[in-house]
LOLO-838020 format. One record per residue (C-alpha): x, y, z; residue in three letters. Coordinates in steps of 0.05 Angstrom, whole numbers, plus 5000, padded with zeros to 4 digits. Layout:
<rs>
XYZALA ...
</rs>
This chain:
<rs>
125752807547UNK 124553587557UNK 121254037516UNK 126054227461UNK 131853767483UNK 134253167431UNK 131252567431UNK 135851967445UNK 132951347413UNK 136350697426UNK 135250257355UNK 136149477366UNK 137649307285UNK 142648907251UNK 140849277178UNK 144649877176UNK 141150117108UNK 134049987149UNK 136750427205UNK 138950947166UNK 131650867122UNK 129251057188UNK 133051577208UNK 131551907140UNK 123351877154UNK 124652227227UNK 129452737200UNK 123452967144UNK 118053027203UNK 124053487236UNK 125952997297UNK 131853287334UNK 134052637357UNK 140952267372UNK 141751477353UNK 145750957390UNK 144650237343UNK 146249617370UNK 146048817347UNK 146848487414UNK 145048407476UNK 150848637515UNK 151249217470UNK 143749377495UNK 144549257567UNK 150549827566UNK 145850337521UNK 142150327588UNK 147850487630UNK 150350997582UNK 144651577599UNK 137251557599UNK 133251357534UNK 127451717508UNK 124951147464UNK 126550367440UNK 126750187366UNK 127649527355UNK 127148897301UNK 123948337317UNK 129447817292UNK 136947917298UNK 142547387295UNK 144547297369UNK 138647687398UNK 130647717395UNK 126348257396UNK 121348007451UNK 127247927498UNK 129248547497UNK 122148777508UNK 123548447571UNK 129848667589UNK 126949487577UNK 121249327618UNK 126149187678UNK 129849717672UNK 124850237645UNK 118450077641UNK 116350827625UNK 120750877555UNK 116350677497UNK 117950047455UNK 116250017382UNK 117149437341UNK 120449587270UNK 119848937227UNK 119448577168UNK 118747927203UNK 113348077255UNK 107147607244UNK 100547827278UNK 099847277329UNK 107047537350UNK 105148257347UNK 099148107398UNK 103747877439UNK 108848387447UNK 103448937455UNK 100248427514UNK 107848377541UNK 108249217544UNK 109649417477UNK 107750077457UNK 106749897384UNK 109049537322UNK 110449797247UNK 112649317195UNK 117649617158UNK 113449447091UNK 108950047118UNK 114550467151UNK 109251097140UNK 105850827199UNK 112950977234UNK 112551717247UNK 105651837275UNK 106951167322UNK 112951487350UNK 108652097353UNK 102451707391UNK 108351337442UNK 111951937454UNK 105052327471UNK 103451827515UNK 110151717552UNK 109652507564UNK 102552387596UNK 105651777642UNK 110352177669UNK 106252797688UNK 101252337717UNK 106452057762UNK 109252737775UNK 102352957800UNK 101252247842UNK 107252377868UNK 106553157881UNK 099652897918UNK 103152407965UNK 108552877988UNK 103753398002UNK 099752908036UNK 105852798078UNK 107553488092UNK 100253558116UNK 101552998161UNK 107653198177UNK 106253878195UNK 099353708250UNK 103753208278UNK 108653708297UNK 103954198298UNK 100053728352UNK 093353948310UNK 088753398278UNK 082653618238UNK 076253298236UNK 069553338197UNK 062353178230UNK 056653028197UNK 050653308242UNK 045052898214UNK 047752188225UNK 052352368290UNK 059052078244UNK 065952398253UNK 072352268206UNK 079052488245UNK 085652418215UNK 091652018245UNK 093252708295UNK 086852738315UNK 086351928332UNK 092652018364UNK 090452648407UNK 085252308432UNK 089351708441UNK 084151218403UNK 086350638359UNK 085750828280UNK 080550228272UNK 075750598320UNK 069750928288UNK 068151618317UNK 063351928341UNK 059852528373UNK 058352018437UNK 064851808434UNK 068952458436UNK 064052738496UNK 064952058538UNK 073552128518UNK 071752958545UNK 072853078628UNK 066552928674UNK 067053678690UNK 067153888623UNK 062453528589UNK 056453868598UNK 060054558574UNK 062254108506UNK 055553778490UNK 052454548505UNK 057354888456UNK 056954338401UNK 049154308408UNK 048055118403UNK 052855038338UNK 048754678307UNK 042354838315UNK 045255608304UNK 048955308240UNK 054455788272UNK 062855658281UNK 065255508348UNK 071555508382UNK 073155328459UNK 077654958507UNK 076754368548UNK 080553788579UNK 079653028557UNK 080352468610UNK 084451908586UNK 084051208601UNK 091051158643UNK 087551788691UNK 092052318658UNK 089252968635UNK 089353368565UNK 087954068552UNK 085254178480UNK 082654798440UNK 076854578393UNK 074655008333UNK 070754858274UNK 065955218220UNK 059054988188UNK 058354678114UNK 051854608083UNK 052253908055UNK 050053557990UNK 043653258015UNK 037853748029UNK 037354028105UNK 045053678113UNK 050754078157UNK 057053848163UNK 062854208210UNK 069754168189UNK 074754468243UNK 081354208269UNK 083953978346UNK 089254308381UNK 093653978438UNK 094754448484UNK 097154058551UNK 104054388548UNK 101755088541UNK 096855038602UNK 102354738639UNK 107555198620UNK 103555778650UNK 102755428710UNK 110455378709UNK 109756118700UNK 105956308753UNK 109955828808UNK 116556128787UNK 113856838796UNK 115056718872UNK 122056528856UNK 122657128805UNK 121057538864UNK 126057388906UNK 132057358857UNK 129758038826UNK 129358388904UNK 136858318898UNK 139058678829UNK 141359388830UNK 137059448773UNK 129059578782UNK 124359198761UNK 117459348751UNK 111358898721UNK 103459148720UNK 097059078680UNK 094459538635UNK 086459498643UNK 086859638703UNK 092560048707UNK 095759808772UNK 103159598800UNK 103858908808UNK 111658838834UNK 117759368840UNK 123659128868UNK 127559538923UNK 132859808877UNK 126960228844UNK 125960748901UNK 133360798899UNK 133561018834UNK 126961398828UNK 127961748904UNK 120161628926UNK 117660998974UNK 114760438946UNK 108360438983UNK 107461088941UNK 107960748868UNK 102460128898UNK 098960728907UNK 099961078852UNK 101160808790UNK 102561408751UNK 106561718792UNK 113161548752UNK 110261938698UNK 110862508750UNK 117262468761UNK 118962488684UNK 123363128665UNK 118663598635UNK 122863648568UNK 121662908565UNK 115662788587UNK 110762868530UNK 116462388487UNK 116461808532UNK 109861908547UNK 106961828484UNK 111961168460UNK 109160808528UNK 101760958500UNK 103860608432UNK 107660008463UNK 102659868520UNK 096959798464UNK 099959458418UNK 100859968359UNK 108659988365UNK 114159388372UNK 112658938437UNK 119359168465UNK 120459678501UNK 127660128501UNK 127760938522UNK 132461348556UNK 129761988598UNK 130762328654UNK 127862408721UNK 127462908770UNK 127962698840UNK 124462938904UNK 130663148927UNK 131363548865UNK 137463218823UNK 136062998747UNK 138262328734UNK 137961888674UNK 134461308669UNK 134160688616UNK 127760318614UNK 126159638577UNK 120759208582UNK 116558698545UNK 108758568541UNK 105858078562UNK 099157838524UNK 092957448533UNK 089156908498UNK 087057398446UNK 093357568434UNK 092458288461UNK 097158738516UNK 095558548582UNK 101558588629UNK 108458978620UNK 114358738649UNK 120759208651UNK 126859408676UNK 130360178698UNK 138260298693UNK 140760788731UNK 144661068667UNK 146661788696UNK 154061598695UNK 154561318630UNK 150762018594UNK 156262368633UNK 162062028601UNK 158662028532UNK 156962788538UNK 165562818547UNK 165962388481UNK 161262858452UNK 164863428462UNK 171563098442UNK 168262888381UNK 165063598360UNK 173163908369UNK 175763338323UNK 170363458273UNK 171164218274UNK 178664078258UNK 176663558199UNK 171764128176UNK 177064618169UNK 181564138140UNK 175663868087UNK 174664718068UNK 182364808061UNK 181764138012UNK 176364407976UNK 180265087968UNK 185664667932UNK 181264277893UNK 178464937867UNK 186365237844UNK 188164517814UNK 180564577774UNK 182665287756UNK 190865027736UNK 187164427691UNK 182364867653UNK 185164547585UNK 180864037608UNK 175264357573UNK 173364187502UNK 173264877468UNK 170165027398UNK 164065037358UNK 166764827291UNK 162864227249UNK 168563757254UNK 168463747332UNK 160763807340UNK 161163137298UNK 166862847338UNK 162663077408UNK 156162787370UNK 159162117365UNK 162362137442UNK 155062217466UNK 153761607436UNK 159261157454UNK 159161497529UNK 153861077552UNK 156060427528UNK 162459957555UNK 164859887484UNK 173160077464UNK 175060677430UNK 180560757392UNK 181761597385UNK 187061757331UNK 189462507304UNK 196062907296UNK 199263047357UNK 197163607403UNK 188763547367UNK 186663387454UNK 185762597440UNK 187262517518UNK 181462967526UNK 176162667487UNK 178161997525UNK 176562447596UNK 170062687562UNK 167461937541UNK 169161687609UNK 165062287645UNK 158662147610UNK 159461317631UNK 157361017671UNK 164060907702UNK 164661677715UNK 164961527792UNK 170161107777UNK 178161287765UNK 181361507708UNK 187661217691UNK 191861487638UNK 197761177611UNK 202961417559UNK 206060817534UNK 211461237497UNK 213761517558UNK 215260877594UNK 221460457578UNK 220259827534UNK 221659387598UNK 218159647652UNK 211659767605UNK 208359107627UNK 209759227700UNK 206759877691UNK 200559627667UNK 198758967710UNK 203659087761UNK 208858557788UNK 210158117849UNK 216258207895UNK 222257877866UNK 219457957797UNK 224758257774UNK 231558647806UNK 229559187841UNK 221958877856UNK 222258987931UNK 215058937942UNK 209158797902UNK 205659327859UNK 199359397830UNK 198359617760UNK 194360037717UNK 189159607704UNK 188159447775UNK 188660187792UNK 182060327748UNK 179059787768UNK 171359887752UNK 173460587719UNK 177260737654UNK 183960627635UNK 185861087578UNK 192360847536UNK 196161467503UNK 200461227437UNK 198960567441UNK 202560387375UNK 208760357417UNK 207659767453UNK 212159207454UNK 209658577417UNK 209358237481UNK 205758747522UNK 200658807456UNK 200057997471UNK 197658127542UNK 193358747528UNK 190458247467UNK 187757727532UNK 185058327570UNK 182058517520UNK 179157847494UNK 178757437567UNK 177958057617UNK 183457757651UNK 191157897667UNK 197257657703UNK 201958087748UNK 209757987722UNK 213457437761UNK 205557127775UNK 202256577744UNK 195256707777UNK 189857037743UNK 186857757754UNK 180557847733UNK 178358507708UNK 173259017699UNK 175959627667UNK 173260007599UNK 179060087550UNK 180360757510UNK 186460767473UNK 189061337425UNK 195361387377UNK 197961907325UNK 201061417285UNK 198361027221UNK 196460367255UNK 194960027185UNK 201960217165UNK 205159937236UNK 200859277218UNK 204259237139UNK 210559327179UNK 209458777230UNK 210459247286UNK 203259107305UNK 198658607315UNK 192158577270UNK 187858237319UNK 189858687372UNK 188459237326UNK 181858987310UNK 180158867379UNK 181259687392UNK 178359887336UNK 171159797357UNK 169060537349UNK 173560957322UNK 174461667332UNK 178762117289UNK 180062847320UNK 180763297267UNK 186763747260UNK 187364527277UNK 187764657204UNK 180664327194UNK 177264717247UNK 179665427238UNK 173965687258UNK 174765447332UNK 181965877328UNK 178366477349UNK 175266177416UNK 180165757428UNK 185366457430UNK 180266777472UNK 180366177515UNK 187566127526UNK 188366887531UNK 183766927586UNK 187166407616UNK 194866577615UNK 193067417626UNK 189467197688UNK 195266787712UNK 200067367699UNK 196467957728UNK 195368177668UNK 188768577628UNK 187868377549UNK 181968867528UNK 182768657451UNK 186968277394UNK 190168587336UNK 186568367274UNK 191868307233UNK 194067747298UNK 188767447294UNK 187767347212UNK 195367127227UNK 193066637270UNK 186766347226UNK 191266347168UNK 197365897197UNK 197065127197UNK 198764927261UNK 202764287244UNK 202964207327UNK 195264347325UNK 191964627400UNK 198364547437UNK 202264897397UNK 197465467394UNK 196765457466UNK 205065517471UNK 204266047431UNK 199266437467UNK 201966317534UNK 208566637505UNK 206267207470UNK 202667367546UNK 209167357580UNK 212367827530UNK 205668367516UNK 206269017543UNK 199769317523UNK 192669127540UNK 191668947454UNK 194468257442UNK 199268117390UNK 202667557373UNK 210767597335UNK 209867377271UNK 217167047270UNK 214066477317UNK 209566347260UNK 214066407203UNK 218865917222UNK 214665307235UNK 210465207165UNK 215264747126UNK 214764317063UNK 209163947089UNK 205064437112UNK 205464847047UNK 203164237013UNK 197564207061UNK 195764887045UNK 195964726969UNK 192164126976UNK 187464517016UNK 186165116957UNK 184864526904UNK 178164426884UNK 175063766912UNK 175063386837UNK 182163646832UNK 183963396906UNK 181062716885UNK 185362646830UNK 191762916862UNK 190862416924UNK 188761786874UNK 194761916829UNK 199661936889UNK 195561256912UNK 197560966837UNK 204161156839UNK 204460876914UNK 201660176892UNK 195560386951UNK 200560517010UNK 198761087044UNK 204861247099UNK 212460967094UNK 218061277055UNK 215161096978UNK 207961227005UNK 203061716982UNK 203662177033UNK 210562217024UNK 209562356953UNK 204162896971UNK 208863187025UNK 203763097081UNK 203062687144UNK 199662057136UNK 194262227187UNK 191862817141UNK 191762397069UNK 188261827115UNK 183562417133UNK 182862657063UNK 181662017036UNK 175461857082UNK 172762497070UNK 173262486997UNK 170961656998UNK 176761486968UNK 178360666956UNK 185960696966UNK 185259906974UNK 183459756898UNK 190660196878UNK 194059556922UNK 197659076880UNK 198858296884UNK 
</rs>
């Protein structure tokens, strides 16, 4: 069993009241542990095949089974689980022998105290089994990888003990040397295996090692039996041994028979490399660094580069020469880094040369490096492309390109120039005021901006809702995202599900094509639902699984959409009252309701009226040509004073009207457009408002008594009081009103 996982205990017992004794004494020592109890022995044969088991309980003496067998039977099938007796019938002669069999332990169920710190002990010791076989069995496969790894490797490793001449190779190394595992090497032995004409160098190198106490490393060929020859590399480094004045070497073999041969392949097809390379229209070129000198150039090369030759075997520098003198100190200085090693070992630059004749030409060099035994830069091997037509035809692309982009920058500045008048048209996208209410309503935006959770915005109509939802999604994390707004009260009741996950073609008459959907629309942005109390039940069904399963299905589809969208919703409608009515879903309402934000109403803020008039007047006057220097004070005490049942948008009507119509550079504002739009509620409002807060508390709680707790509906409280719902909700909150303990049975 893992650490923290349940312990499954298979319990051979016929007594169901002993089992369940023991289950009681492992549940007090807080074993997590799952039971399977059986009486038989086909019932304990398919425990096995069931799922592994952590430990074996069993009695001793059962009707149609025995205890010892079924010792047996676990030790075939898993000798590693522990096996405790649990017996009242277990004698000690027997009890010696089960634990001689492979019992773990016994406990007579006369001492069942003994029970939990044997399971303890067994279980301890099962634990220590296995990670003893996990590190056996960790050792032999890295034992094997080792193996694995010099025989592919072709590199055995050896140790030699200097003072008695001994040598242990592995398997690579007895097969490198192509000796029979039951030989026992030697020094003599791997010098007489070494080639006549090397011998003398090996027994030199090995000698001066060791009497040096020094590392050595060299090459040299063994002579085998059949008369082949091997090429090996030899290196090793001293270790002072355990006994006093001891030195051991431990270094590792190397066959390297197929390198040496492959650079004798090398150097024969060089020859042939020649004469296929003559041909190319291409040149070639390959030389050595220390000393600098040309090695082969192939015939297309003075074509290109206009000079014989005899002249580069001459010269090896004079291509550098011929470098144009704009390009010279570049190309110059990436050959420096590539030729010692400091850069990539390939080789790609484009230049150009100047002839003798005088024309410039391009020119398109790669090569590779060649390196020695040390693994340093000894030889470079390239090629030049005569690329001169090719940078013609690209410097016509060029040019074609810089005309199309100088027509896409003058069509990006003449998009930016409309972007600019469509920012100035959408100013009301601001958030004007300074007023507590907003500051508090801005406060809490901060803090839900950051996060993915779903707002629900409510207020009167016309308090900017739409633009609180704009504001949240700005400050997210999504604000590189769209912005989808939807106004489900503007959208007939049948297309409204179409409009928001879209449909396939044939969904419905008149689907000609598929259509994606709102939700898809704002996919990874925010999709902000306007009035989204008017939903359909069965659209508030399907915003419920988005909402709940981040998931959704286009009409006339039954596959699944999944979806990553943040959901903002706002509505000016009592959504309590809508759920009383059954006109809306409580768990869909719950589901929006995660942080609420109420926007307060004009009336609340009136403090804001003067910016917000300032605001707006700026705004129309500059639209129509016209220059506002001041406001009338009696307009604007008009304006502070009035209640503004249609709240910022219908102050903003009123503005932009009272601009079209003013002569004069001082604003005023007809105080008929004022007059007629205060009705009964908004005189109660106003009463409400010049109450004293312990007489607005009892006002609002007698209207909830006479309304039996309901707030909106004909017979509710607002009704009574002569106000909109949304206000008395308002009211309520603010005063900490409990308009649920008026509610009768």
């Amino acid at each position: 069993m893992t650490v923290g996982s349940s312990l499954r205990i298979l319990m051979l017992e016929d007594d169901s009241k002993d089992a369940e004794l023991v289950q009681e004494l492992l549940e007090i020592e807080h074993f997590v542990f799952e039971v399977t109890r059986v009486e038989a022995r086909a019932e304990f044969l398919a425990a096995f095949q069931q799922g592994a088991i952590d430990l074996i309980l069993a009695d001793y003496t059962l009707p149609s089974f025995d205890g010892l067998s079924a010792l047996k039977l676990a030790l075939s099938i898993c000798p590693d689980v522990p096996f405790i007796f649990v017996s009242g019938t277990l004698g000690e002669e027997v009890a010696i022998e089960a634990l001689k069999i492979g019992a773990t332990d016994y406990v007579l169920k006369t001492r069942l105290s003994r029970l939990v710190p044997s399971v303890h002990r067994a279980l301890r010791e099962a634990r220590g089994r296995a990670e003893r076989k996990r590190a056996e069995e960790a050792l032999r496969t890295s034992e094997s990888y080792l193996a694995e790894a010099q025989r592919l490797s072709r590199t055995g490793s050896f140790g030699w003990d200097v003072l008695t001449g001994e040598l242990y190779w592995t398997d690579e190394t007895f097969r490198i040397f192509e000796c029979e595992p039951t030989t026992k090497p030697n020094v003599e032995l791997a010098i007489q295996l070494t080639h006549p004409a090397d011998r003398a160098l090996v027994r030199q190198t090995i000698d001066h090692a060791a009497s040096e106490r020094s590392s050595f490393d060299y090459e040299h060929r063994l002579q085998i039996p059949d008369g082949s020859v091997k090429y090996v590399r030899t290196v090793a480094h001293p270790s002072t041994g355990d006994e006093p004045g001891g030195l051991r070497f431990v270094g590792a073999v190397t066959d390297i028979t197929e390198r040496k041969r492959a650079d004798e392949a090398l150097r024969e097809s060089e020859e042939r490399f020649r004469t296929m390379a003559d041909t190319l229209p291409e040149g070639i070129w390959i030389g050595t660094i220390e000393p600098r000198k040309v090695l082969y150039v192939s015939p297309s090369y003075e074509r290109i580069w206009g000079f014989s030759l005899e002249e580069l075997y001459r010269n090896p520098y004079l291509w550098e020469k011929a470098i144009h003198p704009e390009d010279r100190e570049r190309v110059g200085r990436k050959f420096a880094q590539w030729i010692s090693g400091e850069s990539a070992d390939y080789f790609d630059i484009e230049y150009r040369i100047l002839r003798p004749d005088g024309a410039t030409r391009w020119v398109h060099d790669r090569g590779v490096l060649s390196l020695n035994e040390e693994g340093r830069p000894f030889r470079i091997n390239g090629i030049s492309a005569d690329i001169t037509d090719r940078k013609r035809a690209e410097t016509d692309l060029q040019n074609a390109l810089r005309e199309i982009q100088k027509l896409k920058d003058q069509l990006y500045e003449e998009n930016i120039a409309l972007k600019e008048e469509l920012d100035k048209a959408s100013m009301f996208e601001e958030i004007v005021g300074e007023s507590r209410a907003l500051q508090t309503v801005l406060a809490r935006v901060s803090k839900v901006a950051p996060t993915d959770s779903t707002v629900l915005i409510t207020g009167e109509t016309g308090t900017g809702k739409e633009l609180i939802a704009r504001a949240i999604h700005k400050r997210s994390q999504r604000s590189a995202r769209p912005f989808v707004s939807v106004n489900c009260a503007a959208i007939p009741t049948s297309l409204i599900a179409s409009e928001l996950f879209g449909h396939e073609r044939g969904a419905f008459t008149g689907a000609m094509q598929r259509r994606l959907g709102r939700f898809e629309l704002a996919e990874g942005g925010t999709i902000f639902l306007d009035e989204v109390g008017e939903l359909p039940p069965e659209t508030q069904i399907a915003l419920l699984r988005v909402l709940q399963e981040r998931e959704f299905e286009r009409v006339g589809s039954s596959k699944g959409i999944r979806t990553n969208v943040r959901l903002i919703t706002a509505t000016n409608r009592d959504l309590q009252a809508s759920i009383d009515a059954g006109t809306f879903r409580s768990d869909l309402y719950y589901r929006l309701n995660v942080f609420p934000l109420e926007m307060p109403p004009l009336r609340e803020r009136k403090e804001d009226i003067p910016l917000l008039v300032e605001y707006f007047i700026d705004r129309f006057a500059s639209r129509a040509g016209k220059k506002i220097r001041g406001i009338n004070r009696a307009t604007l005490e008009r304006l502070k004073s009035y209640t503004w049942p249609g709240n910022i948008r219908e102050l903003q009507n009123v503005i932009e009207r009272s601009i079209i119509v003013c002569e004069t550079e001082n604003f005023t504002v007809d105080e008929s457009w004022l007059s007629r739009h205060p009705e009964a509620a908004d005189q109660a409002v106003r009463t409400l408002f010049r109450m004293s807060a312990q007489d607005e508390r009892k006002t609002i709680e007698a209207a909830l008594a006479d309304a039996a707790g309901r707030v909106s509906g004909p017979s509710g409280a607002a009704a009574k009081l002569g106000i909109p719902p949304s206000t008395l909700d308002s009211k309520i909150r603010a005063l900490g009103i409990n308009k649920h303990r008026y509610k009768t049975g």
